[in-house]
NUTORPA-600086 format. One line per 5 residues: number of its first residue (from 1); their letters; for each residue x, y, z of C-alpha. Coordinates in Angstrom, 3 decimals, always signed. Layout:
! residues N
NUM) A) X:Y:Z | ...
//
This chain:
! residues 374
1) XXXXX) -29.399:+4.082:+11.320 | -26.220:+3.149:+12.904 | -25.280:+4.973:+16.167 | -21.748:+6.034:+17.120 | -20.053:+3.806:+19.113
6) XXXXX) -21.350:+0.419:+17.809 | -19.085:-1.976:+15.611 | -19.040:-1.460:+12.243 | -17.890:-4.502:+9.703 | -15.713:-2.055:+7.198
11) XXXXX) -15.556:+1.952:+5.735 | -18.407:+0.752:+4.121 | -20.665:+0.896:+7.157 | -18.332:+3.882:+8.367 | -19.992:+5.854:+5.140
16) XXXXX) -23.382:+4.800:+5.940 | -22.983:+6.735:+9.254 | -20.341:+9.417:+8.841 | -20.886:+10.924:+4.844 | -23.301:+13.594:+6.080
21) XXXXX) -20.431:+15.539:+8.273 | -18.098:+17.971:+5.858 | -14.377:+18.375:+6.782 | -14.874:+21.453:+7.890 | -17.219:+19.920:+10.880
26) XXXXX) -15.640:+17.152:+11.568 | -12.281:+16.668:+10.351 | -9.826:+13.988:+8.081 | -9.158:+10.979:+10.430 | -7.329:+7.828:+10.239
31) XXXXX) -10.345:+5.684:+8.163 | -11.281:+8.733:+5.676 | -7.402:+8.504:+4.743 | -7.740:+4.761:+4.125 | -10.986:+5.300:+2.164
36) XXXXX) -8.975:+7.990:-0.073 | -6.441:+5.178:-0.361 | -8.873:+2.473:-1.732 | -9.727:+5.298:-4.011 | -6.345:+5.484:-5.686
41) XXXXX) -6.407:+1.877:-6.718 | -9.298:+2.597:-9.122 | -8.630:+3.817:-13.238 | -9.655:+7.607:-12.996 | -8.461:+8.804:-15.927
46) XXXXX) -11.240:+7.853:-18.317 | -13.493:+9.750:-15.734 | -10.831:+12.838:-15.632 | -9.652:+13.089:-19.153 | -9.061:+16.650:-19.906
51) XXXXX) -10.722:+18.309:-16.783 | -8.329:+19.710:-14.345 | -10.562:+18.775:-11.559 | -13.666:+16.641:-10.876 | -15.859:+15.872:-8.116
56) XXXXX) -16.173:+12.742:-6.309 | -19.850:+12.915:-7.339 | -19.301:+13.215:-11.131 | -16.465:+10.817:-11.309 | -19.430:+8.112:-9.722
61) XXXXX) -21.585:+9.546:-12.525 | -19.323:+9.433:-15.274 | -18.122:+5.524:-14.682 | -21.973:+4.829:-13.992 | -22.612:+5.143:-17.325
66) XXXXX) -19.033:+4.144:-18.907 | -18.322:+1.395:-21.577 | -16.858:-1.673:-19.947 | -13.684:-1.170:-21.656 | -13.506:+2.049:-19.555
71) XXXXX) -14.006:+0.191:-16.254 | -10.858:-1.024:-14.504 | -10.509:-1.928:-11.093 | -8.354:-4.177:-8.487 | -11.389:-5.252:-6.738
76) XXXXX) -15.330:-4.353:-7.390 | -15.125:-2.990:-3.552 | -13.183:-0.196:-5.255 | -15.977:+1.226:-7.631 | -18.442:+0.077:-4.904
81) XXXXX) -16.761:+2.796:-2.557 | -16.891:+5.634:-4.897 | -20.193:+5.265:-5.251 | -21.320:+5.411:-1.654 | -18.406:+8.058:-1.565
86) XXXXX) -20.894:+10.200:-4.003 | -23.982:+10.156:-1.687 | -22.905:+12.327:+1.204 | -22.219:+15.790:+1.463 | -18.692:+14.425:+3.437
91) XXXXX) -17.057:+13.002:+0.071 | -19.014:+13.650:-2.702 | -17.770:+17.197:-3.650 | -14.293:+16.630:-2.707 | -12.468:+17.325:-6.187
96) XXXXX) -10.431:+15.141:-7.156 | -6.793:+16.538:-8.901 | -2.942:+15.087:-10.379 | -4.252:+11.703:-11.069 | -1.508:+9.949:-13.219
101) XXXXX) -0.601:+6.600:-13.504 | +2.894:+5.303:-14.807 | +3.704:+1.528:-15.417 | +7.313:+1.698:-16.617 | +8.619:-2.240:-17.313
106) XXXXX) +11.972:-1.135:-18.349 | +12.600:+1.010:-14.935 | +10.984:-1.130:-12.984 | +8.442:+0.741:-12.012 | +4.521:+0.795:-11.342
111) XXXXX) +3.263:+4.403:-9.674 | -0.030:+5.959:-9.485 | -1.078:+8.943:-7.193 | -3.795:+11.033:-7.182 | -4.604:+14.347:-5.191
116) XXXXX) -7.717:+15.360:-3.578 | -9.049:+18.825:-2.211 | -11.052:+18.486:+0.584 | -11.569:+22.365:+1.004 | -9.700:+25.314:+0.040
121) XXXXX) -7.567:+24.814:+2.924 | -6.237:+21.131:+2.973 | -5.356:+18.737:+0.070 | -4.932:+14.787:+0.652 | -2.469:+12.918:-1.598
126) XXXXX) -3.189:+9.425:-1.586 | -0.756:+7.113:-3.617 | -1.345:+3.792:-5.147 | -0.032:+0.664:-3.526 | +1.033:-2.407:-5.731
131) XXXXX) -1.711:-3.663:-7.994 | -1.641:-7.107:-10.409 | +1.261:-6.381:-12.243 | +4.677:-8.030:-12.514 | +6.190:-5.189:-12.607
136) XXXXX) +4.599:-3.894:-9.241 | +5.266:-6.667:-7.343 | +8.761:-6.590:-8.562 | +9.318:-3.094:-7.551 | +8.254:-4.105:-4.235
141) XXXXX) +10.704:-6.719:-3.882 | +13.610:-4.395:-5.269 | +13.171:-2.816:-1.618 | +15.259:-6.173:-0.194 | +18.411:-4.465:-1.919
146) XXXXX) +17.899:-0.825:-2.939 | +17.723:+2.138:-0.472 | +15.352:+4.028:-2.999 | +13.045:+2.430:-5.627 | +11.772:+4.394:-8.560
151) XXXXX) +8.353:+5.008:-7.350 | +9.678:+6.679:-4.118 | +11.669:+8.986:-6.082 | +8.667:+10.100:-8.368 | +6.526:+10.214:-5.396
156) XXXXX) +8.393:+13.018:-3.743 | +8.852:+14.838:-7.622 | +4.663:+14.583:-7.313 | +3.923:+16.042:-3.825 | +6.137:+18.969:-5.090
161) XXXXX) +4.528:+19.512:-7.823 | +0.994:+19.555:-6.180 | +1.871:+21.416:-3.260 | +3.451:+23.742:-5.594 | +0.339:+23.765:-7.674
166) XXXXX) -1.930:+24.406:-4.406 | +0.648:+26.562:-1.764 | -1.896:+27.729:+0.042 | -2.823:+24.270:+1.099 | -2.185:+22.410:+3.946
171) XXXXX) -1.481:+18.444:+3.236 | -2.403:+15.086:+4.067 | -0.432:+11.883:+2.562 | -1.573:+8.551:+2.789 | -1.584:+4.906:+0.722
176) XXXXX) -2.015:+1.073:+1.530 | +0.931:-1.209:+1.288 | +3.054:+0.282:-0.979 | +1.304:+3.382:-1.176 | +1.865:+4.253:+2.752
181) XXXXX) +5.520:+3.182:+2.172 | +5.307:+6.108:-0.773 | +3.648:+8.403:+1.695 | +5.993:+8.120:+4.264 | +9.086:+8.358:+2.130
186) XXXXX) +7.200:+11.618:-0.084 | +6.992:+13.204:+3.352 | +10.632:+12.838:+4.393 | +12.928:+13.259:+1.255 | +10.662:+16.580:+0.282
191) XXXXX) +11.543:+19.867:+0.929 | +11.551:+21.146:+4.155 | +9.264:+24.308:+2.999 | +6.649:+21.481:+2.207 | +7.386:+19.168:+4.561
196) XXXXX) +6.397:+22.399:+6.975 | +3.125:+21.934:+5.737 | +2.426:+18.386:+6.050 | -0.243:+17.682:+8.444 | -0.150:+13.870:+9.139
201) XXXXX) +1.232:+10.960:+6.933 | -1.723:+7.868:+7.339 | +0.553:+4.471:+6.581 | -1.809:+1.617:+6.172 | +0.365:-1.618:+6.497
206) XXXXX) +3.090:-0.377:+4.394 | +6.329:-1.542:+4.093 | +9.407:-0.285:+5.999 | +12.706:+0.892:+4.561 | +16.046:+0.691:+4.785
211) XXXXX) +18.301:+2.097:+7.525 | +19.867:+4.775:+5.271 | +16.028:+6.341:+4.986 | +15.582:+6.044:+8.611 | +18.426:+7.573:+9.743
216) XXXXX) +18.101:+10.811:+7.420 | +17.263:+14.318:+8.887 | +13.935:+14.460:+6.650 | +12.520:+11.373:+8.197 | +13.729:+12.582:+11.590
221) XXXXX) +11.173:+15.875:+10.786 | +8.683:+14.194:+9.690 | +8.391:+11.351:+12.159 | +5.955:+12.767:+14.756 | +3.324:+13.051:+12.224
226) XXXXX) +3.403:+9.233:+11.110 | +0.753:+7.175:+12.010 | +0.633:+4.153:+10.985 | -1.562:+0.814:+10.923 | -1.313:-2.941:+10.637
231) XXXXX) -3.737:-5.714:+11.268 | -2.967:-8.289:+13.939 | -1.771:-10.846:+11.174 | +0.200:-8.364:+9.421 | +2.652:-9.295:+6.999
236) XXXXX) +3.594:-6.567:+4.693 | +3.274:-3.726:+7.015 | +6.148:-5.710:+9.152 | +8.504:-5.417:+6.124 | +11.597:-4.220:+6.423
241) XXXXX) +12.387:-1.698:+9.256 | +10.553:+0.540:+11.100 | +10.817:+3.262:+13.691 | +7.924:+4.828:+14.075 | +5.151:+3.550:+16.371
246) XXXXX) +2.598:+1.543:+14.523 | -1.041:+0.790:+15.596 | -2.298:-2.427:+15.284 | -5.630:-2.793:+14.488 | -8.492:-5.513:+14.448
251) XXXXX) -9.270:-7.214:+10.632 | -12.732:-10.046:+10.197 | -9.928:-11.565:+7.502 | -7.082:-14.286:+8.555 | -3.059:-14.447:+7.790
256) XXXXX) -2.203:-12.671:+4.554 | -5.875:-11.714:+3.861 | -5.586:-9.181:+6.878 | -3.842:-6.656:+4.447 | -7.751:-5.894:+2.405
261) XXXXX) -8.177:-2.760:+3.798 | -12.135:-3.670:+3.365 | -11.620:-5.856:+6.178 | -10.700:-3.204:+8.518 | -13.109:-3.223:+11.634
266) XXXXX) -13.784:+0.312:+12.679 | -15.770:+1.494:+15.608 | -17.524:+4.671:+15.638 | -15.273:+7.285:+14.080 | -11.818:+5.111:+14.547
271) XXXXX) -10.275:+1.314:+13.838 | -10.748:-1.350:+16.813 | -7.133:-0.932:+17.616 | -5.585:-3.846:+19.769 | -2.652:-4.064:+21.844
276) XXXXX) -0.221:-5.811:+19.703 | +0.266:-8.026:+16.420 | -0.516:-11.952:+17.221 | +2.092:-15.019:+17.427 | +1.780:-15.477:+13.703
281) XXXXX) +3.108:-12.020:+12.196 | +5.815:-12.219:+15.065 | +7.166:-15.463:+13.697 | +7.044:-14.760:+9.844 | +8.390:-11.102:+10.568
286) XXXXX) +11.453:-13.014:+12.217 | +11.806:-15.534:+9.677 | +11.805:-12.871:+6.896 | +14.091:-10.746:+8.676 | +16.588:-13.767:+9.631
291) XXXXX) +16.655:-15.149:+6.085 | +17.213:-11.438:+4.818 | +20.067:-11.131:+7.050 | +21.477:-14.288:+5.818 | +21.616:-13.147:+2.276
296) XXXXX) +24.118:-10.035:+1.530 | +22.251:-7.710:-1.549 | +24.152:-9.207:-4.632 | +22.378:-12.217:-3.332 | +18.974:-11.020:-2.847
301) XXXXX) +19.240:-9.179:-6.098 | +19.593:-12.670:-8.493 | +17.516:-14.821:-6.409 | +14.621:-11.985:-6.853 | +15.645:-11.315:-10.808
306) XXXXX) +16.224:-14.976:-11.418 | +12.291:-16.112:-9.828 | +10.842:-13.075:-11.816 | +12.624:-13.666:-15.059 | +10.912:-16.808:-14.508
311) XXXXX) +7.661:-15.844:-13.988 | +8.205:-13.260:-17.031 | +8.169:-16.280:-19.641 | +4.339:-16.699:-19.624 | +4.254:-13.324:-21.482
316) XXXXX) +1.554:-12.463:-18.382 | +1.721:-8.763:-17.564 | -0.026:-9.281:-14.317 | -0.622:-12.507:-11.421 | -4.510:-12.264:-12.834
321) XXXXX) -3.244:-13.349:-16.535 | -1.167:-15.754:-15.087 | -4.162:-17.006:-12.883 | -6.601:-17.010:-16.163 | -4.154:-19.276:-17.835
326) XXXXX) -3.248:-21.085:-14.864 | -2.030:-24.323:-16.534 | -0.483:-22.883:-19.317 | +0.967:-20.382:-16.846 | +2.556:-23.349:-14.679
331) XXXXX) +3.729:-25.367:-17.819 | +5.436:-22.418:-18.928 | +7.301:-21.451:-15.660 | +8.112:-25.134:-15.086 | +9.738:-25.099:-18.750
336) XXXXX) +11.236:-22.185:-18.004 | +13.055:-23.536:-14.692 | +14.664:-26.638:-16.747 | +16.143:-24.226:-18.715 | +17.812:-22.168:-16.348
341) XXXXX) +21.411:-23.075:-15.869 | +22.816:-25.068:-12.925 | +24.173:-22.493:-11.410 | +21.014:-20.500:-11.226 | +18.731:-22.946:-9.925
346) XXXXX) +21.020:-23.942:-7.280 | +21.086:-20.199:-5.971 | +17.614:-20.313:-6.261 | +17.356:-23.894:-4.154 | +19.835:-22.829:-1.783
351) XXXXX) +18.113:-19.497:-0.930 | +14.357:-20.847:-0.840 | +16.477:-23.782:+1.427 | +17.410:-20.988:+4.369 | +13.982:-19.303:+4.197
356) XXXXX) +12.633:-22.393:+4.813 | +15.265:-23.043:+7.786 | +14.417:-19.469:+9.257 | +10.960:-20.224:+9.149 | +11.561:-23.579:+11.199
361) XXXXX) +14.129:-21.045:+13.706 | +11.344:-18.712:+14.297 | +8.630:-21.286:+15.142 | +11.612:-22.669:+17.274 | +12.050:-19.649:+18.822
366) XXXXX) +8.413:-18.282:+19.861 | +7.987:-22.509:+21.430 | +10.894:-21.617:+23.247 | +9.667:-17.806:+24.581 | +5.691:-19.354:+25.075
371) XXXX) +8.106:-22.381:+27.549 | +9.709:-19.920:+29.155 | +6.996:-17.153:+29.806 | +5.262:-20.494:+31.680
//
């Protein structure tokens, strides 16, 4: 049995220790919100279908016995943690609510959310970050030159409706990535009535936003109940700006890999929190912030429309099809570069050029702090 206080690897282990304590003992922390945010990434709606509600426990059941073709996951940690979800009295009659899922190519726009009651007093929304699709992971770059994307706009229309739905509920928001970015942004553009109820917003390594969205009155209100987290390599989470204060925490992963939540270190009841992000996500923060700078929003708009238009002639809806096919994949997106026009791939060769060169100015630039500091 593992004790309180000694290191556990991931929310698996947390599970092991903590899914015999209800909510109404022990309350929703920081790492239950990131479990509920693995959650969202999994394909509920086979498990849902008609039913208004289900319980963590029979959603495990039901996709325990599904046909493959009613399986889908991002990673097989996903399914793994519903499972061990469904074996404690902590998660596993938690009903899960709202699940919907909306992949719209023509807007631009990949959303999923999905609401769950933890008792008859508090309901946790947890939204979907960015999965495999193209369409996702465009989305997420459309954040270099719009204030709003399409996702934050339905995720505020979706914690109205559910806290409509539920008023007697007090809430909880929460995502990874792009999800926390969704949280956050639900929590500040809704309506102040709901907003009044909002309990905490859990950001895990989300992206940041635009100064417009910072500087409004809603985020102002809602900004003392953000708490967010990034690993020590953190990339994503580093995105863009921030405000709030953000809590960086220890990952067993390295660079980019930092952002799998399942590599999360968590001791006892919390995350191994450290006192700040290491040299690495310092320099590529500055380097994407420099070469953002350098490149007004017409400009980030075609060089981000002009690599995914690209990418869009394998016919791959997501980076997995794409990585199935992988020669075909690179044949095709090599064919489809010689056939750009001039003008296009010299945009594209001049604006991959200065990210480069920021790169090079922020390694520069640390060397020269590190001399200094000695």
């Amino acid at each position: 049995m593992v004790q309180e206080g000694e290191p556990m690897s991931n929310v698996f282990d947390y599970l092991t220790w903590r899914n015999d304590l209800l909510f109404s003992v022990n309350p929703v922390n920081a790492v239950d919100s990131l479990i509920f945010s693995c959650l969202s990434y999994l394909r509920l709606q086979p498990a849902i279908q008609k039913q208004s509600e289900i319980s963590i426990r029979d959603a495990s059941a039901f996709f325990k016995l599904a046909k493959p073709e009613e399986i889908q996951y991002r990673v097989e940690e996903d399914m793994e943690l519903l499972h061990k979800m469904a074996e404690g009295s902590r998660f596993q009659d938690v009903l899960i609510c709202g699940y919907i899922d909306h992949l719209d190519a023509s807007m631009e726009k990949q959303f999923s959310a999905v609401t769950c009651l933890l008792d008859n007093q508090l309901m946790l929304i947890a939204f979907r970050g960015t999965d495999n699709t193209l369409v996702g992971w465009k989305e997420d770059f459309n954040m270099t030159f719009m204030d709003t994307i399409p996702s934050q706009l339905e995720a505020v229309r979706y914690v109205e409706t559910m806290a409509t739905a539920y008023p007697n509920h007090r809430i909880v928001l929460c995502g990874h990535s792009k999800g926390g970015n969704l949280a956050v942004y639900a929590g500040a553009c809704c309506s102040s009535s709901i907003q009044s109820r909002i309990q905490t917003v859990y950001n895990h390594d989300g992206p940041g936003f635009s100064t417009a969205v910072l500087q409004g009155e809603g985020y102002r209100q809602i900004a003392g109940r953000i708490e967010t987290f990034v690993p020590q390599s953190s990339v994503v989470g580093m995105l863009l700006e921030h405000e709030e204060h953000y809590t960086v925490i220890s990952s067993n992963q390295i660079s980019l890999w930092q952002h799998d939540p399942y590599s999360w270190e968590i001791l006892g009841a919390d995350f191994i929190r450290l006192d700040r992000v290491n040299k690495q996500s310092v320099i590529l923060d500055a380097a994407i912030k420099q070469w953002i700078s350098e490149l007004d929003r017409s400009q980030r708009e075609a060089f981000i429309d002009a690599v995914f238009q690209i990418l869009s002639n394998t016919n791959a809806a997501s980076f997995k099809e794409m990585n199935e096919n992988r020669m075909r994949s690179t044949a095709l997106i090599l064919k489809a570069l010689n056939s750009t026009d001039k003008q296009t791939r010299k945009m594209l060769s001049d604006i991959t050029f200065k990210l480069m060169a920021s790169a090079k100015s922020a390694i520069e630039g640390n060397l020269s702090k590190d001399k200094t500091a000695k």
